[in-house]
Each structure stands twice: as structure tokens, then as C-alpha cells.
C-alpha positions as CSV (number, residue, x, y, z in Angstrom):
1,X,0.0,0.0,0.0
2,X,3.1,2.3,0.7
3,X,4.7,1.9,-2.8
4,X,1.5,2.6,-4.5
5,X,0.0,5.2,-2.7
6,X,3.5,7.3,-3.0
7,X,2.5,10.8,-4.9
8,X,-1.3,9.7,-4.4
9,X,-3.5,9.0,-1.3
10,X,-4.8,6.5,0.9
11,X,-8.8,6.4,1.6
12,X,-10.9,4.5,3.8
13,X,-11.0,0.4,3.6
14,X,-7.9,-0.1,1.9
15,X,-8.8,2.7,-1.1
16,X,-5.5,4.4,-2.5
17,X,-5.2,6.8,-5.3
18,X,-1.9,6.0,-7.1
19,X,0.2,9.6,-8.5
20,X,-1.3,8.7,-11.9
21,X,-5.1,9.3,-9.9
22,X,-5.9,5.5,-10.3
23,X,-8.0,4.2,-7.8
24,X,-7.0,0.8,-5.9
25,X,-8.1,-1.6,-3.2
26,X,-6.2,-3.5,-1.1
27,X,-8.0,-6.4,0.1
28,X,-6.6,-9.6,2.0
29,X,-8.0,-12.9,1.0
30,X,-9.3,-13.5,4.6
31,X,-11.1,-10.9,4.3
32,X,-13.9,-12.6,1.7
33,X,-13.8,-15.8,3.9
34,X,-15.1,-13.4,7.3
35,X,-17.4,-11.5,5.5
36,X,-19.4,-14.6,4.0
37,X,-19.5,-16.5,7.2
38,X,-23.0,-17.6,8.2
39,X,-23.4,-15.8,11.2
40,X,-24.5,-12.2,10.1
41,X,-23.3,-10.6,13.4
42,X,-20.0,-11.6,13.0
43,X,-19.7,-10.7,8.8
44,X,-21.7,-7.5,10.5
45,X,-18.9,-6.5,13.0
46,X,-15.9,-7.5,10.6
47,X,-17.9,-4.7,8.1
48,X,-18.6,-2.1,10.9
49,X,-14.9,-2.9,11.7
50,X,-13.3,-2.5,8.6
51,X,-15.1,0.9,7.4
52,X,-13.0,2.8,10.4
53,X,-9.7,1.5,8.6
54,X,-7.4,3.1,5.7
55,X,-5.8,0.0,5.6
56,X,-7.1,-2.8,6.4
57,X,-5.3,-4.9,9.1
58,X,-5.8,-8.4,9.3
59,X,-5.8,-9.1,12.8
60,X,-8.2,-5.7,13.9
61,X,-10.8,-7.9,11.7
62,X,-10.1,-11.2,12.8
63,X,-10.7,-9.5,16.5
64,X,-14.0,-8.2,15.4
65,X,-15.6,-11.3,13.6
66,X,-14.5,-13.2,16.8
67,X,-16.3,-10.4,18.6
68,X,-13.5,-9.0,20.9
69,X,-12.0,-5.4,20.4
70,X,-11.3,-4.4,17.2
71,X,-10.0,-1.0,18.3
């Protein structure tokens, strides 16, 4: 996310503009497999968690589908 956000920006949930003004989104694989877990609460908190992040870090949302602090 560093290397491509030099000369651009980083935005929320792991959005970067590169200096060309492309836009980009980092996104971990583990990512998919909390969101489309059966249990809406926990794909609910690993969303309410990840929409406070630039970049998205792993174990924040790991935390928050397992329903402990995320902060």
C-alpha cells in the first residue's frame, strides 16, 4: 500500500489513489472468507470494523468477527 500510494492518497478500507489518480483496493484474501461467514453478526462487525480502517489490518478484523475489540 506504501509503494502505491506514493505521490497519491490513501482512503478508507484499503482505497489508494496511485500519483497517476488510479484508484486501488487492497484487500486480503481472509477478508472474503469473514465476511461470508454464516453468522450475520459476526460478517456485520468484521464490516462495521473494517469501514473505520485506511488500511485494512488483518488481525483488527479477525478480532471483530470473533467479537472481541477491534480497536
Amino acid at each position: 500500500m506504501e509503494k502505491l500510494s506514493e505521490g497519491g492518497e490513501k482512503v478508507q478500507c484499503g482505497w489508494l489513489k496511485d500519483k497517476y489518480g488510479l484508484s486501488w483496493q487492497i484487500v486480503p484474501t481472509i477478508l472474503g472468507e469473514l465476511m461470508q461467514d454464516e453468522d450475520p453478526e459476526k460478517s456485520a462487525r468484521v464490516m462495521q470494523a473494517m469501514m473505520k480502517m485506511i488500511k485494512l489490518d488483518i488481525e483488527g478484523l479477525k478480532r471483530a468477527y470473533e467479537g472481541t475489540s477491534a480497536e
